[in-house]
C-alpha positions as CSV (number, residue, x, y, z in Angstrom):
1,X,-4.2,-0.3,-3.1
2,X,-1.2,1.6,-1.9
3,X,-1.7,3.1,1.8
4,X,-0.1,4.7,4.2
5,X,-0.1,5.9,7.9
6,X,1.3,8.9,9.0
7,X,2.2,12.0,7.2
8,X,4.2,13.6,4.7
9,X,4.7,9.6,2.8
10,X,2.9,10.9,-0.2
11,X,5.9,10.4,-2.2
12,X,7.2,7.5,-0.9
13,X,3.2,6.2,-1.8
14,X,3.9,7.0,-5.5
15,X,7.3,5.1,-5.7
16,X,5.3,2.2,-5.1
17,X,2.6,2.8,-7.4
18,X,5.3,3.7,-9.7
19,X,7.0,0.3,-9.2
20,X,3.7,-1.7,-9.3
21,X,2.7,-0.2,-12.8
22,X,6.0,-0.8,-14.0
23,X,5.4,-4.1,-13.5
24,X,2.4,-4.7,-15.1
25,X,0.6,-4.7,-11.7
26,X,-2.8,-2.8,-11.1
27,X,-2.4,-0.7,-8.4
28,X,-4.6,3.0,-6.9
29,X,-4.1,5.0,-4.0
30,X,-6.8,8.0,-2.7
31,X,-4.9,11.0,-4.4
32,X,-5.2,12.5,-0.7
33,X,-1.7,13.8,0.7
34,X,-2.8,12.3,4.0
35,X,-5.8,10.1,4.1
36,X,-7.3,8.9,7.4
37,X,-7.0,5.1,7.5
38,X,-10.8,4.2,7.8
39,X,-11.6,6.5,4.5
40,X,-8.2,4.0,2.9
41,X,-9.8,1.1,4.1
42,X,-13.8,1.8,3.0
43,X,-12.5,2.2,-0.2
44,X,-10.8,-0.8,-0.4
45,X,-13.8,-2.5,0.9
46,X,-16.3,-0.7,-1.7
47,X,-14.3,-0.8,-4.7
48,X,-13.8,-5.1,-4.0
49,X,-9.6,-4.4,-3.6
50,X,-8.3,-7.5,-2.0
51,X,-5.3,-6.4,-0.9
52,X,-3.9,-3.1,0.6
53,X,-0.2,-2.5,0.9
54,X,0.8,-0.3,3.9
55,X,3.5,1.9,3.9
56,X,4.4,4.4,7.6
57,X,7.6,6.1,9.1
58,X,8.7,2.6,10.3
59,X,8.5,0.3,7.3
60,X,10.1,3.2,4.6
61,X,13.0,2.8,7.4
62,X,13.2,-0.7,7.1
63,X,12.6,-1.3,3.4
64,X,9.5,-2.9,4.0
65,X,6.1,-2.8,3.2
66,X,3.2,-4.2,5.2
67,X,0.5,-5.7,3.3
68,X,-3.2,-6.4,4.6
69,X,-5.3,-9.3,3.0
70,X,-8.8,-8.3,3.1
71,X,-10.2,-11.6,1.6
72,X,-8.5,-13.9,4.3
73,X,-7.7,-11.4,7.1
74,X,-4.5,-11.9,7.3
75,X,-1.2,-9.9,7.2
76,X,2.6,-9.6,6.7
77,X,5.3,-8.0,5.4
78,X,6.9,-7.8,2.1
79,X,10.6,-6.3,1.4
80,X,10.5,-3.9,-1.0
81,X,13.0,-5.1,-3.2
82,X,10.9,-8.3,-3.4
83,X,7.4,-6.1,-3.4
84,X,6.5,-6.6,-7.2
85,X,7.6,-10.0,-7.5
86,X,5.4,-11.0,-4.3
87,X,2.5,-9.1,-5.1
């Protein structure tokens, strides 16, 4: 699942997605411009996603994209050049 934090990244979201599917890789988002983090998350949870990737202000300024494990708690970060390939 493709998330994000802040605002006005709806765009940036669908790049992702875009990449993702290009790749062959399942991948959703809540079609929301700006969801509120605990709806992203509850869905994840519901729907059995393991893993969601996390997009804000600061990682589209870095190239990066933050990615939350759900089945091992744990998290890190993934260039995006490098995001389909890791995923």
């Amino acid at each position: 699942m493709v998330a994000q934090i802040g605002k006005n990244l709806t765009a940036e979201r669908f790049k992702i997605l875009g990449e993702l599917w290009k790749n062959g890789i399942a991948a959703e988002t809540l079609y929301n411009d700006n969801p509120k983090v605990p709806k992203q998350i509850q869905y994840a949870l519901d729907t059995g996603i393991p893993l969601i990737l996390w997009i804000g202000e600061d990682e589209v300024a870095k190239g990066i994209v933050k990615v939350k494990s759900l089945n091992h708690h744990e998290e890190y970060f993934i260039d995006r050049s490098e995001l389909a390939a890791k995923v």
